[in-house]
N, C-alpha and C positions, 0 to 999 in steps of 0.2 A: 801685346795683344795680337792673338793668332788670326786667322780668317772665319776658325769655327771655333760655334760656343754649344753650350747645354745651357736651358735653363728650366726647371724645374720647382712647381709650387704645388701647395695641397689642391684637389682638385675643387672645393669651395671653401670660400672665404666670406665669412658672413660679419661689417665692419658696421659699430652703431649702437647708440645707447638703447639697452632695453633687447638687444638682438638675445639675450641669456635667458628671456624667457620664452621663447621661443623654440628652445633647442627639441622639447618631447615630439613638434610636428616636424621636425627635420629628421629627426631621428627614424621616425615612421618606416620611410623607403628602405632603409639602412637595415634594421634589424630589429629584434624584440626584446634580446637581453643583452643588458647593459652588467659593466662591471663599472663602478665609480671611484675611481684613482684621487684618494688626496692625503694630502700631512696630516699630521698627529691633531693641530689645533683652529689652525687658521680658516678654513673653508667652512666648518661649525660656525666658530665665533664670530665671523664676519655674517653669516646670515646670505653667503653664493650657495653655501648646500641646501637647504632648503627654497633656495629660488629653482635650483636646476629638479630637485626632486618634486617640485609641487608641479612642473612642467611635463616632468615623465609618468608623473598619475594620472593627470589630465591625458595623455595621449595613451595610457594602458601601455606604456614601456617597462618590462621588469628589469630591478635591478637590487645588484647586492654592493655593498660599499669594502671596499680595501682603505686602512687609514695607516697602515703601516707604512709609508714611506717617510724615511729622514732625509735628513738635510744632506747627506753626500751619499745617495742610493745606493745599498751593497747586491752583491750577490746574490745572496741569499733573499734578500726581500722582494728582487724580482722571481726567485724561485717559489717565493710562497703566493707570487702572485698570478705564477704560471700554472700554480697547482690549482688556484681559485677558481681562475677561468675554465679549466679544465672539470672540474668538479659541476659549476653552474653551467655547463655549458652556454658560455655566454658567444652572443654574436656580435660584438661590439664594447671597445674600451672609451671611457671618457677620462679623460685628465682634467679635474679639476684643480689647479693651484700655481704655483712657480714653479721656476727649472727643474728643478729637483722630480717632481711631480709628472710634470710633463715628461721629462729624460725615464721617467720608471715605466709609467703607461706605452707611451711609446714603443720601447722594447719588449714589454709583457707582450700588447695585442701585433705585435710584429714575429714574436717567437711561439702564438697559440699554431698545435700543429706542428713544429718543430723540432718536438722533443720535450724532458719534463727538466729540462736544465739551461741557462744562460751559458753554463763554463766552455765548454767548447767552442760558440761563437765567440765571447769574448779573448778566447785563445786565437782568433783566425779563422775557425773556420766561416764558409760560407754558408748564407742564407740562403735558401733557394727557394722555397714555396712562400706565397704572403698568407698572413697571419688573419687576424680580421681585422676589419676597418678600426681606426685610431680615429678620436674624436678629442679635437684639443681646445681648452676653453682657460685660458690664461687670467690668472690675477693679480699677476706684477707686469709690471710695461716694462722690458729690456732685456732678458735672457735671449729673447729670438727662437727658444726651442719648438717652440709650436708650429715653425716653418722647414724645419732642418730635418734631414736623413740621419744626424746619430744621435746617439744618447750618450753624458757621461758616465760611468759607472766604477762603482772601489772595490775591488775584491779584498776584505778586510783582513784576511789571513798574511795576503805578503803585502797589503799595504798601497799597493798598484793600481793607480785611476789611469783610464782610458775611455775613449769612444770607440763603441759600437757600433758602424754603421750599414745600412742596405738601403737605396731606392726603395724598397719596399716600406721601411720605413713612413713615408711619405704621408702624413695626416689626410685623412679621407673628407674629413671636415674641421676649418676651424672659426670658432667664433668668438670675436675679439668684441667686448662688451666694456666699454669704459669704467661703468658701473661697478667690476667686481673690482676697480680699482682703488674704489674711493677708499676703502678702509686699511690702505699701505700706509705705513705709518711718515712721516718726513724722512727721519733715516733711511726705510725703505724703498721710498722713492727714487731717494737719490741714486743711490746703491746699484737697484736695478735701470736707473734711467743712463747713470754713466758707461754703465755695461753696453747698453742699448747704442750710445753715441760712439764710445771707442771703436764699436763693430763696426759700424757707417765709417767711419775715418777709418780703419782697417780694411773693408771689402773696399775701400776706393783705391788705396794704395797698396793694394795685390798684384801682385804676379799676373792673378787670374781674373781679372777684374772686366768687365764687360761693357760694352755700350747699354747695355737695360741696368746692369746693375748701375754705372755710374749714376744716371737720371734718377733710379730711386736712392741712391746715396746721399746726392746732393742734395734733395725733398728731408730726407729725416734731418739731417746736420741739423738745415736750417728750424725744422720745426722743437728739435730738441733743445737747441741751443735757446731760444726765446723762449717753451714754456716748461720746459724741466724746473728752472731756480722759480716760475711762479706756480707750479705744482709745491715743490719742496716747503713753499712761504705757504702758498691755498690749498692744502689738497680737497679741500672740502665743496671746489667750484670746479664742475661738472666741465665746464669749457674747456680749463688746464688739462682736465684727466684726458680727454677726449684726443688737444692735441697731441699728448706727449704717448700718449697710445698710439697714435696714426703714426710719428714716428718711429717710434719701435719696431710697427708692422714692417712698415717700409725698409728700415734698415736690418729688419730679419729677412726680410726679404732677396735684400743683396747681400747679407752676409748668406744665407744657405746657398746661393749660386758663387760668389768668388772664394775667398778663403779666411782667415783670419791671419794677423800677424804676431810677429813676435810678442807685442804686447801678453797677446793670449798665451805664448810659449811660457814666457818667463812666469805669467801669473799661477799657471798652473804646479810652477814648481814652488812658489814661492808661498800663495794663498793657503794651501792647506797645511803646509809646514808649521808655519804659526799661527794658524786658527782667524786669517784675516780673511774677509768676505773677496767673492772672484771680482765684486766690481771695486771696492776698494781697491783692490791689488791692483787692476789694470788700470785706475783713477792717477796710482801715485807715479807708475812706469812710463805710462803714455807721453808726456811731456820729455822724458829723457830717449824716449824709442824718438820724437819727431827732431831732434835735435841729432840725435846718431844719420839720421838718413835726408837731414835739411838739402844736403849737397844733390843729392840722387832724385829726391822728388819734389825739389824748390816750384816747378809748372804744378804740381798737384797741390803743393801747398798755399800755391797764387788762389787757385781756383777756389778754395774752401774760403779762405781770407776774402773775398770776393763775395762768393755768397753770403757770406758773413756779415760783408758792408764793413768788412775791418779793416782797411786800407792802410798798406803799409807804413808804419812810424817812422820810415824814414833813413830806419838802420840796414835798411836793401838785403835783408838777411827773413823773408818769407818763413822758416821755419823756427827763428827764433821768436818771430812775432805771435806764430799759432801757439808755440810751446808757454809763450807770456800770457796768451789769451785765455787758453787752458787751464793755466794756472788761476789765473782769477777766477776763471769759470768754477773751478772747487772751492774758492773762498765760498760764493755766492751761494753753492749748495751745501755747503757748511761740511767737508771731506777731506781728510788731514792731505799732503802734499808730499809726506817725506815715512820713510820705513822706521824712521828714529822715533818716530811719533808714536808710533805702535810699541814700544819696547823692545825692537828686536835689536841682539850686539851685532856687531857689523858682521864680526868673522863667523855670526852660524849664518847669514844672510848669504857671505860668499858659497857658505858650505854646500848653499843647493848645485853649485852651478859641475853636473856631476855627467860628464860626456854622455853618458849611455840615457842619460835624459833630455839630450836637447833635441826636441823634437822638430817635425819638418815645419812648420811655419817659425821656427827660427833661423833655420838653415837656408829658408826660401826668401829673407830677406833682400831687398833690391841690392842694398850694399854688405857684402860678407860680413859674417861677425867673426873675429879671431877671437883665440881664446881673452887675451887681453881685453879688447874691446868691450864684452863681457864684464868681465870685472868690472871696469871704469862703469860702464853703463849701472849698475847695482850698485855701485861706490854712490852715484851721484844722485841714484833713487834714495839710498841713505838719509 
């Protein structure tokens, strides 16, 4: 850790049950048209679209609804969402939904003004003008997007997911409502809430990891850890949703200031390959990434094990304790452990592991991976 840092958050943060109706007088200052960013199903059926839309009547906010976003955002549907805004001239994007969601909106009201296309940012080039204000209002607890400078995005032609990112980026406002959480289903929960917890255990043991990030590191661990598996059991008790939200926040929080790790490397090559969800994928890796790096960040792993109250068993081996604890931790949230469990054969599982894709939060690991290492590592996620 250097002498200097960055840190960077949306410039309001509005945290609290009931803060989602709210949103049309917040909106006010901001702008008059609204584009409203969500999934095909979910935002309807849960009954968040018509809380957010009965809010922006009341305050005389216009808006038009985008529902074309899928589950791994393409190219083209932020093109058709850049042609929207353009068309409505609108001053203002809302995300209503999960990652997905957010990762679309985000880059749409980031690139209004930029041009009538994504593909050449997503090739590199730079951003340079901001876009209009991003408005992010999440309904799953743990992707973290709602705090972060990129988006992920698949250009479906060659097949190639990446993030896209600018400062600019940077949510203008976001409002974290426990409420729109209530109707994630158990599976859901989980899914998003492990994502949520790997990123906290990952911005801690970064490269780039910081004195603010660590403090709010330590804050999500601990509040994920105690009410994630009694969300997954209750989601129906407003407290659970509450705390495992403020966790989330918090560890979105330190993951958009430090980096993510390998976990995230590997999952990204591995997740969309075989159609396995991103927090599955990093749920099954994570135990075998803290066991690869036990030696290197044994102090950092004291510390979690600490906050944890999980006091070492004895076997003076800190990182096998967390990688044990871990593991039970997915018993509890009911989330398989092993890649075998999903049906996948070993050797397409090795097959990801393809030089030109290892990307830098795997190379930036504390202790190098050789090619070798690699292997063993996915052998033992197996």
């Amino acid at each position: 850790m250097g002498g200097s840092m960055v840190f960077r958050l949306p410039r309001e943060i509005f945290f609290g049950t009931n803060q989602g109706n709210d949103i049309g007088k917040l909106l006010v200052n901001i702008g008059e048209r609204a584009i409203i960013v969500i999934g095909r199903k979910s935002a309807k059926e849960s009954g968040a679209l018509d809380i957010v839309i009965q809010s922006l009547d009341r305050s005389r906010v216009v808006y038009t609804i985008f529902d074309q976003v899928e589950p791994e955002p393409s190219l083209d549907t932020v093109d058709q969402g850049l042609k929207l805004a353009s068309d409505f001239h609108c001053d203002m994007i809302i995300s209503l939904g999960g990652g997905s969601v957010l990762d679309c909106g985000k880059v749409i009201a980031g690139l209004v003004g930029n041009g009538k296309t994504i593909r050449p940012f997503f090739e590199g080039a730079p951003i340079t003008k901001a876009g209009v204000p991003w408005i992010a209002l999440p309904t799953t607890a743990g992707t973290g997007s709602e705090m972060t400078s990129n988006s992920v995005l698949t250009d479906i032609d060659t097949g190639i997911k990446k993030s896209v990112r600018s400062p600019l980026f940077i949510a203008r406002l976001v409002i974290i409502d426990p409420i729109f959480t209530l109707s994630m289903s158990p599976y859901l929960t989980a899914v998003s809430g492990i994502d949520a917890l790997i990123q906290a255990i990952e911005a801690y043991t970064s490269p780039h990891s910081t004195l603010i990030t660590d403090v709010l590191v330590l804050e999500a661990i601990e509040l994920l850890w105690k009410y994630l598996p009694m969300a997954v059991q209750d989601g129906e008790n407003l407290l659970n949703r509450e705390q495992v939200a403020k966790g989330s926040m918090l560890s979105a929080m330190a993951f958009a200031n430090s980096s993510s790790g390998p976990v995230h490397g590997f999952s990204h090559l591995i997740g969309p390959k075989f159609s396995i969800s991103h927090g599955e994928t990093c749920a099954v890796l994570m135990p075998q990434v803290i066991r690869f790096n036990r030696e290197v960040l044994c102090k950092k792993y004291v510390q979690i094990l600490d906050k944890l109250g999980l006091k070492d068993t004895g076997k003076n081996n800190p990182g096998e304790d967390l990688a044990v604890a871990f593991e039970n931790f997915l018993d509890q949230i009911h989330l398989r452990k092993r890649f075998k469990d999903f049906h996948v054969p070993l050797e397409k599982l090795l097959s990801v592991l393809n030089i030109k894709n290892i990307g830098k939060n795997i190379t930036e690991n504390p202790r190098p991976f050789q090619p070798s290492d690699m292997i063993e590592l996915l052998k033992s996620s197996w």
